[in-house]
Backbone as JSON, one array per atom type, in Angstrom:
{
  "sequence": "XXXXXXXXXXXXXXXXXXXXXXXXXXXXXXXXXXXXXXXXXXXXXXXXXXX",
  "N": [[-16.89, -85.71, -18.54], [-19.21, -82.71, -18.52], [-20.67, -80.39, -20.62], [-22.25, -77.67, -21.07], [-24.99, -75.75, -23.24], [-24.96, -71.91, -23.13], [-27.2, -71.06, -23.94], [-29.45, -72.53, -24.18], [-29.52, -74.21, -22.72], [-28.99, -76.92, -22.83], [-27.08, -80.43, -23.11], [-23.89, -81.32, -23.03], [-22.65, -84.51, -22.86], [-19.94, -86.34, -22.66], [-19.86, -89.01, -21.97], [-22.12, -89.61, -23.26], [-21.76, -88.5, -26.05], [-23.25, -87.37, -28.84], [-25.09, -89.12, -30.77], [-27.01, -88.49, -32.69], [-26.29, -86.54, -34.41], [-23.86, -87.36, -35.4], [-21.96, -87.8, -33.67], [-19.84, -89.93, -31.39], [-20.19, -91.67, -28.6], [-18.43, -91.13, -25.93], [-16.58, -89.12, -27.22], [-14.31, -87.09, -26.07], [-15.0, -82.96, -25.46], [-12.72, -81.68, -26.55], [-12.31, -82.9, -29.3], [-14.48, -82.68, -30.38], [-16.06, -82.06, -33.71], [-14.78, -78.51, -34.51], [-17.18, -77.11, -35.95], [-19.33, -77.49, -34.84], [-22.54, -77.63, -33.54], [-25.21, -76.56, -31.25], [-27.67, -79.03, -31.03], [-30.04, -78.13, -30.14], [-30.26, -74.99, -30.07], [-28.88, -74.02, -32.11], [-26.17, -72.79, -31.79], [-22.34, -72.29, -31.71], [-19.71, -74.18, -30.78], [-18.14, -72.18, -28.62], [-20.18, -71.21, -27.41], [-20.22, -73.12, -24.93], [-20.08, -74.05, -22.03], [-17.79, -75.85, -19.02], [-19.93, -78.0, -16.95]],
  "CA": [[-17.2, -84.29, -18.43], [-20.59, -82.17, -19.56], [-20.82, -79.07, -21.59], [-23.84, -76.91, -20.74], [-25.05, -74.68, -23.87], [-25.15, -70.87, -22.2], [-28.18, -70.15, -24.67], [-30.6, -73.08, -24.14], [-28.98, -75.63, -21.57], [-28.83, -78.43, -23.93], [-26.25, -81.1, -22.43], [-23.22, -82.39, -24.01], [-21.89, -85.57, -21.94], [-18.88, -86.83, -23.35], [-20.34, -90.49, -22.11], [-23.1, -90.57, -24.79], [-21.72, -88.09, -27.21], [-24.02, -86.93, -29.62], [-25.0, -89.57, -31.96], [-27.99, -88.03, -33.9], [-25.25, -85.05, -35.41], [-22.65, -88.23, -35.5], [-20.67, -87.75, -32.44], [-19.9, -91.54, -31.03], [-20.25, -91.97, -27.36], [-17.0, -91.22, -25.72], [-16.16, -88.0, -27.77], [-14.16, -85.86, -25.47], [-15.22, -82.14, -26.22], [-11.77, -81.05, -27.9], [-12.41, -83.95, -30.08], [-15.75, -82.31, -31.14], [-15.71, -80.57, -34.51], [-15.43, -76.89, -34.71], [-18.11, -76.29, -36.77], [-20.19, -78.19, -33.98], [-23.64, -76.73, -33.71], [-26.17, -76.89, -30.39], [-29.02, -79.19, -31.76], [-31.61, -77.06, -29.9], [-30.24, -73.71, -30.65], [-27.84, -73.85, -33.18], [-24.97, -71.75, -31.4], [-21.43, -72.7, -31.63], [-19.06, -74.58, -29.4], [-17.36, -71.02, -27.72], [-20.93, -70.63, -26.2], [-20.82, -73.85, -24.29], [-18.92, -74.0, -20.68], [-18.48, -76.71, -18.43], [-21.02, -78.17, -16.04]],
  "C": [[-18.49, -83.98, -19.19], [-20.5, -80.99, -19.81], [-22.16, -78.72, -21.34], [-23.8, -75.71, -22.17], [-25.45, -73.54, -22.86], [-26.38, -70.59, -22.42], [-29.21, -71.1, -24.18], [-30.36, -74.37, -23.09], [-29.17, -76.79, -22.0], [-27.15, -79.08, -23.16], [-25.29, -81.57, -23.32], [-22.26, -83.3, -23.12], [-21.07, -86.32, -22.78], [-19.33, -88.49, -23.2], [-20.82, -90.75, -23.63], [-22.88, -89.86, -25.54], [-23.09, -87.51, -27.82], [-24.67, -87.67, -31.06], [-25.86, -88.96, -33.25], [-26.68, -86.82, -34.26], [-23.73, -85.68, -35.22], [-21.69, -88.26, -35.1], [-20.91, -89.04, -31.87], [-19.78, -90.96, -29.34], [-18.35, -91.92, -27.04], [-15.89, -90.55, -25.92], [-15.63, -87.27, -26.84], [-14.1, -84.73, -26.35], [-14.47, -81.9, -26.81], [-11.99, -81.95, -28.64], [-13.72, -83.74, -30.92], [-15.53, -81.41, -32.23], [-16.08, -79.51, -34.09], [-16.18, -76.41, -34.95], [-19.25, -77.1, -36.22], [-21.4, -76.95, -34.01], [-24.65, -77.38, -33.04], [-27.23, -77.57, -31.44], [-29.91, -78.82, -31.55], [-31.42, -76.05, -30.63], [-29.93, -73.3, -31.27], [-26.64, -72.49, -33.07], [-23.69, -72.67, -31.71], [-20.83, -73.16, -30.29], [-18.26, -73.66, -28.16], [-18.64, -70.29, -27.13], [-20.89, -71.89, -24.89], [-19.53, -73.91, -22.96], [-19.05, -75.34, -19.96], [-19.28, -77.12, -17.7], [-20.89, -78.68, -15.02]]
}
């Protein structure tokens, strides 16, 4: 699955995770901390929907 930020369309693909902000490849999103934070825009995870 991919997560689209609403604010800046930054991608979050559960494949490759997020490693630069130490999410491992493979992360499904509930599995993403809460206090997750777009690396473009710096919104939270209750702006991002799926894609």
């Amino acid at each position: 699955m991919k997560y689209v930020c609403e604010v800046c369309n930054w991608v979050y693909d559960e494949a490759l995770g997020c490693p630069e902000e130490g999410i491992a490849p493979g992360t499904k999103w509930e599995d993403v901390p809460e206090d997750f934070l777009c690396p473009l825009c710096a919104v939270g995870k209750e702006m991002f929907s799926e894609a």
